[in-house]
mmCIF file of the C-alpha atoms, coordinates in Angstrom:
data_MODEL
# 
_entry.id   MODEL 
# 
loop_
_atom_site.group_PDB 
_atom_site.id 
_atom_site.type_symbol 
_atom_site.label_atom_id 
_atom_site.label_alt_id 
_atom_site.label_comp_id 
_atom_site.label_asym_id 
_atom_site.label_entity_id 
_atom_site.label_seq_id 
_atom_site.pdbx_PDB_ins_code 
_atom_site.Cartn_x 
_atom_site.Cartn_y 
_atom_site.Cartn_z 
_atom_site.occupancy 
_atom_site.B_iso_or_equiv 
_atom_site.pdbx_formal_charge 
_atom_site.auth_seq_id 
_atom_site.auth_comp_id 
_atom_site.auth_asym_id 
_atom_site.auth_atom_id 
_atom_site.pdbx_PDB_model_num 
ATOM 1   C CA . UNK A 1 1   ? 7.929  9.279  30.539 1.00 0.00 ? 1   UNK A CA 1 
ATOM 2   C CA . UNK A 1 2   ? 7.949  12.844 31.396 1.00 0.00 ? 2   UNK A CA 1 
ATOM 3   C CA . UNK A 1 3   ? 10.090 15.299 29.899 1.00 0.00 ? 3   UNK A CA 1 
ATOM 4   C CA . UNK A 1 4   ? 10.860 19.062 28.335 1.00 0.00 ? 4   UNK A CA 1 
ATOM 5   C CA . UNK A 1 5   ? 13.646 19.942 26.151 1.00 0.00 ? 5   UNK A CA 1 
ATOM 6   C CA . UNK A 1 6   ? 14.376 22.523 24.141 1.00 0.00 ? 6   UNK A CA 1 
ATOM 7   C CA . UNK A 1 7   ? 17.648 22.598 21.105 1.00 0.00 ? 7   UNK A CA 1 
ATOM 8   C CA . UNK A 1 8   ? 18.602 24.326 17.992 1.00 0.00 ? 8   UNK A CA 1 
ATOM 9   C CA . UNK A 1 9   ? 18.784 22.415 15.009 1.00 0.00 ? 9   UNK A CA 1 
ATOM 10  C CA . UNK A 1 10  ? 18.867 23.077 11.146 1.00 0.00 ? 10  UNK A CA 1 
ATOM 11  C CA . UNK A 1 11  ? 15.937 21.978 8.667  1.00 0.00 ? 11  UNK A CA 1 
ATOM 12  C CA . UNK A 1 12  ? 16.897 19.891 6.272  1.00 0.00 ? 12  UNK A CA 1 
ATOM 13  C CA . UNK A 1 13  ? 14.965 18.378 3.019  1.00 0.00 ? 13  UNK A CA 1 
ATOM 14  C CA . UNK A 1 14  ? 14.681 13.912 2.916  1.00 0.00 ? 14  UNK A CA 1 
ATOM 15  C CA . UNK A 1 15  ? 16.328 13.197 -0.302 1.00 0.00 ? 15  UNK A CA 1 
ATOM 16  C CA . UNK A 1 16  ? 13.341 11.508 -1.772 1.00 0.00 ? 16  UNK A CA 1 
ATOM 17  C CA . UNK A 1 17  ? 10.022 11.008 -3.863 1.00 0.00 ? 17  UNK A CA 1 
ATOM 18  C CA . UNK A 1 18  ? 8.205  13.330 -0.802 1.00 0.00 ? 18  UNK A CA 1 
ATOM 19  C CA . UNK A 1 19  ? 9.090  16.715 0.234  1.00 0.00 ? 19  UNK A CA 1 
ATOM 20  C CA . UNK A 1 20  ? 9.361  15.744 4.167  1.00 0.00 ? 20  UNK A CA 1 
ATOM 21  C CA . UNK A 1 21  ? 11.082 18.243 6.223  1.00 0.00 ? 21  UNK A CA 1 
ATOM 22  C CA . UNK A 1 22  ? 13.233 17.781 9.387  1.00 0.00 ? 22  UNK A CA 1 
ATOM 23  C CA . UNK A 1 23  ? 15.092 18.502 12.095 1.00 0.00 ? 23  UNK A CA 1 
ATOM 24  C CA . UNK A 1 24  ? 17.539 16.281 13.667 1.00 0.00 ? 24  UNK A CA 1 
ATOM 25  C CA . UNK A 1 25  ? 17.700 16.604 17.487 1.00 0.00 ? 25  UNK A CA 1 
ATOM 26  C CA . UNK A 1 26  ? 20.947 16.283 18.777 1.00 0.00 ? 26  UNK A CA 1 
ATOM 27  C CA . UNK A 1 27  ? 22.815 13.130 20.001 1.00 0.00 ? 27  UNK A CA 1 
ATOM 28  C CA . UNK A 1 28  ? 22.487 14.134 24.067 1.00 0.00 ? 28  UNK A CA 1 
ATOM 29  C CA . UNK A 1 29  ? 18.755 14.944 23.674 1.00 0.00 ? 29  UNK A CA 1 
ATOM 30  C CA . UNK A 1 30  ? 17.984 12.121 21.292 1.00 0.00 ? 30  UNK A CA 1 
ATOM 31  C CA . UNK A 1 31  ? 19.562 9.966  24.119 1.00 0.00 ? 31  UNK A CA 1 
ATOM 32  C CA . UNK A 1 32  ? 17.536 11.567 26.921 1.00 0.00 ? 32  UNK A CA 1 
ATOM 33  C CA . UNK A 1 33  ? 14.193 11.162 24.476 1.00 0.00 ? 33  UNK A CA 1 
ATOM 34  C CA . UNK A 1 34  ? 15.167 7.606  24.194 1.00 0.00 ? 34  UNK A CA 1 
ATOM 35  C CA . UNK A 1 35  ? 15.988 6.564  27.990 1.00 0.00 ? 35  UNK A CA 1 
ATOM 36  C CA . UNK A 1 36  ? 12.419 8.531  28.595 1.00 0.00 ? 36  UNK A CA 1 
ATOM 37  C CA . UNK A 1 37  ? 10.585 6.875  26.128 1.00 0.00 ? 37  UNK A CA 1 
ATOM 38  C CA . UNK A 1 38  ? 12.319 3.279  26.626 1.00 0.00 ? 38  UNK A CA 1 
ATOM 39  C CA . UNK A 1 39  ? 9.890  0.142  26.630 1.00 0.00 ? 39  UNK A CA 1 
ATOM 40  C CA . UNK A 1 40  ? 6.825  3.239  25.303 1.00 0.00 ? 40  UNK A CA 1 
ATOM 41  C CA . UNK A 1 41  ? 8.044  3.824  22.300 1.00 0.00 ? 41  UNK A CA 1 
ATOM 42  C CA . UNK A 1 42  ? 5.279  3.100  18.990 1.00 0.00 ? 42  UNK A CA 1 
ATOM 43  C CA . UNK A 1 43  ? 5.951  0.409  16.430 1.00 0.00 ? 43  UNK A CA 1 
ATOM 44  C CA . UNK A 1 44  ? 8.840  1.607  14.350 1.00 0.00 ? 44  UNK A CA 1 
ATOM 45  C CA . UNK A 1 45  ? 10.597 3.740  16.903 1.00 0.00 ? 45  UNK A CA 1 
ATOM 46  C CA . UNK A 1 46  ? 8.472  6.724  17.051 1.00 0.00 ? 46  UNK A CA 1 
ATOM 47  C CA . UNK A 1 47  ? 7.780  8.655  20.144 1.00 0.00 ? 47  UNK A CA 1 
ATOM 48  C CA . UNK A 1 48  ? 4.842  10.852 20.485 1.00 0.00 ? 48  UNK A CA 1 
ATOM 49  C CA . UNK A 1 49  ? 5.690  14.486 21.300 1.00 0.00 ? 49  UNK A CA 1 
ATOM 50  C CA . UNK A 1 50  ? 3.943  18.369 21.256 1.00 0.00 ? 50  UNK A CA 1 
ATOM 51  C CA . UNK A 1 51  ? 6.401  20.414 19.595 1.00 0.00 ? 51  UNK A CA 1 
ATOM 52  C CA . UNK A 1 52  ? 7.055  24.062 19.731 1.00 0.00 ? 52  UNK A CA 1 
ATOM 53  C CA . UNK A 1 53  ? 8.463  26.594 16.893 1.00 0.00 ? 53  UNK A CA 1 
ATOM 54  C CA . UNK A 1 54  ? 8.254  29.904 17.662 1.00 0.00 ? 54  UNK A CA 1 
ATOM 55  C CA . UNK A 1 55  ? 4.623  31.031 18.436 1.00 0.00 ? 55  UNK A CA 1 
ATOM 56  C CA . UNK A 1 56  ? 3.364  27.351 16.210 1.00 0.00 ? 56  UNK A CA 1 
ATOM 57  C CA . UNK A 1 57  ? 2.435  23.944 18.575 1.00 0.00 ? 57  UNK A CA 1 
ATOM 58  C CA . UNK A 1 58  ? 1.613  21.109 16.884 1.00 0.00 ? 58  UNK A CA 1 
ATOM 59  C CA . UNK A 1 59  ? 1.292  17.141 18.090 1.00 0.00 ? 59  UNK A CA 1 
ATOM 60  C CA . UNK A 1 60  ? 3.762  15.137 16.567 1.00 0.00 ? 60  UNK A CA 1 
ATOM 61  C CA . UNK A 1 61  ? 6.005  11.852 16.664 1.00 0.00 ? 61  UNK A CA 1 
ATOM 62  C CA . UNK A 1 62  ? 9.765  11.906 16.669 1.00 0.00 ? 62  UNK A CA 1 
ATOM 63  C CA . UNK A 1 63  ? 11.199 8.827  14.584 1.00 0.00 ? 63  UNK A CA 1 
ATOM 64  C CA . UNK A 1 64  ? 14.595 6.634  14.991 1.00 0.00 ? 64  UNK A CA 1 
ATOM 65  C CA . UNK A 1 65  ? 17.006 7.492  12.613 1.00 0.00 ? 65  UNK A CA 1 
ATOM 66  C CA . UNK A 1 66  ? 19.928 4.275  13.600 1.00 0.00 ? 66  UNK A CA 1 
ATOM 67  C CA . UNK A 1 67  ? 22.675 5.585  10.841 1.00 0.00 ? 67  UNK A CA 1 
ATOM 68  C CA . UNK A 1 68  ? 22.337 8.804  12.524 1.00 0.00 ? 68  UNK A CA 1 
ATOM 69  C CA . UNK A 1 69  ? 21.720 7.486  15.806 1.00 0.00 ? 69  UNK A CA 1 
ATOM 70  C CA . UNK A 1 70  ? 19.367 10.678 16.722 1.00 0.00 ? 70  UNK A CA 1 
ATOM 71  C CA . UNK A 1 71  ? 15.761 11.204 16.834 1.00 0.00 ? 71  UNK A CA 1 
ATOM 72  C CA . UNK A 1 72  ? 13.899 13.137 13.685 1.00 0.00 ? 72  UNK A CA 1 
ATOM 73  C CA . UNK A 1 73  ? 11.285 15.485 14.086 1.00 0.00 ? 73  UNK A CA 1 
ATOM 74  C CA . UNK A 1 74  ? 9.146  16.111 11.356 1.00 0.00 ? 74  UNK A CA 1 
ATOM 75  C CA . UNK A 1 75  ? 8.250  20.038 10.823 1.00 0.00 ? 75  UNK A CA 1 
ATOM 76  C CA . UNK A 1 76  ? 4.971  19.819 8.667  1.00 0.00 ? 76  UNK A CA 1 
ATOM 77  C CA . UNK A 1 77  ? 4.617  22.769 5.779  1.00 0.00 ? 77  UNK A CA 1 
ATOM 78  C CA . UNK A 1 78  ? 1.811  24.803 7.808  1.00 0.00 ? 78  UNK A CA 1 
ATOM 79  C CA . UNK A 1 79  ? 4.971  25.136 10.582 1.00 0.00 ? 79  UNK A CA 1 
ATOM 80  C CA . UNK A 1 80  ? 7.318  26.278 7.855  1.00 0.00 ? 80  UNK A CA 1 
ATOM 81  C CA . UNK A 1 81  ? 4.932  28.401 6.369  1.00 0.00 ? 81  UNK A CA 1 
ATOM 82  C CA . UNK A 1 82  ? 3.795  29.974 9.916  1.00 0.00 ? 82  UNK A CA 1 
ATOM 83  C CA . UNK A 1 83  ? 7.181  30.439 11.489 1.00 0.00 ? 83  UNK A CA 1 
ATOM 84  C CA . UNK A 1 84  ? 9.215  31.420 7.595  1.00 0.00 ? 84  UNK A CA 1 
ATOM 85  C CA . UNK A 1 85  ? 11.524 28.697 7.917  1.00 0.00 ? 85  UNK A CA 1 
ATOM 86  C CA . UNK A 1 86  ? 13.285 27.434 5.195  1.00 0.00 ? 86  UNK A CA 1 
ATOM 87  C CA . UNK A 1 87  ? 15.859 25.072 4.653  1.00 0.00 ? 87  UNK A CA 1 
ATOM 88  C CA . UNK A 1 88  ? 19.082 25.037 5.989  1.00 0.00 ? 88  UNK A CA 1 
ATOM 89  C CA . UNK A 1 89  ? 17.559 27.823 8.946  1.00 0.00 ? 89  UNK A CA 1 
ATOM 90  C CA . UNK A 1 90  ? 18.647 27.354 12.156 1.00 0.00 ? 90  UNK A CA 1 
ATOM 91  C CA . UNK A 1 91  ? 15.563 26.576 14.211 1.00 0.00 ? 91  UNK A CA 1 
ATOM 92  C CA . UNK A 1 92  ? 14.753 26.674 18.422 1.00 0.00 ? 92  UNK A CA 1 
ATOM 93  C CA . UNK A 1 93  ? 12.329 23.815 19.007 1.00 0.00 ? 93  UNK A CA 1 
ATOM 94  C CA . UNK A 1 94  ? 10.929 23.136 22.779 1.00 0.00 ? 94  UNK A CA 1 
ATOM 95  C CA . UNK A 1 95  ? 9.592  19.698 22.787 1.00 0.00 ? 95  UNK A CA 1 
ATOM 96  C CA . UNK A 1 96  ? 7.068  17.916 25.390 1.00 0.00 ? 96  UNK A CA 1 
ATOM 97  C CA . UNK A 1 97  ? 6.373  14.183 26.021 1.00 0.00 ? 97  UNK A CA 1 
ATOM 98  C CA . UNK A 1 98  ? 3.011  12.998 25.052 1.00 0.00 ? 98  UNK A CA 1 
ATOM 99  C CA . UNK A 1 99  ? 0.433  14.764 22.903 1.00 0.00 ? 99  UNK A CA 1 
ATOM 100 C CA . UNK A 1 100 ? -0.759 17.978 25.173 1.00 0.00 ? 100 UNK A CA 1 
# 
């Protein structure tokens, strides 16, 4: 698996008991991520990934989301705090396969 991409996406909030935050890549890139990562891919779906906001890396996993047939990608609160972002912001993200 060996792949950079790089999309804008909006943060949103997960509707639940947590305060997760995340971006949901869109449908062409999500499809790329998964014909990479096909027959790799972690128990549940996820796919391990360095991700870029701004000046912040961090290691990450993306995660399956079927009823919105795209990858999520979690954005962690030191992130938001570093790079300002809040929800609903429009964010550029530059991700790399594996953990770098």
């Amino acid at each position: 698996m060996d792949f950079e991409v790089s999309f804008e996406a909006r943060l949103w909030r997960h509707d639940g008991q947590a305060a997760w935050y995340f971006l949901t890549l869109p449908r062409e890139v999500s499809a790329r991520v998964l014909a990479e990562a096909e027959g790799r891919m972690k128990p549940g779906g996820s796919v391990p990934v360095s991700a870029s906001i701004g000046r912040t890396r961090w290691n990450t996993s993306l995660f399956r989301d079927l009823g919105r047939g795209a990858f999520l990608l979690p954005v962690k609160a030191a992130v938001r705090e570093k790079e300002q972002l809040r929800e609903g912001d429009a964010v550029e993200v530059v991700l790399v396969n594996g953990r770098r």
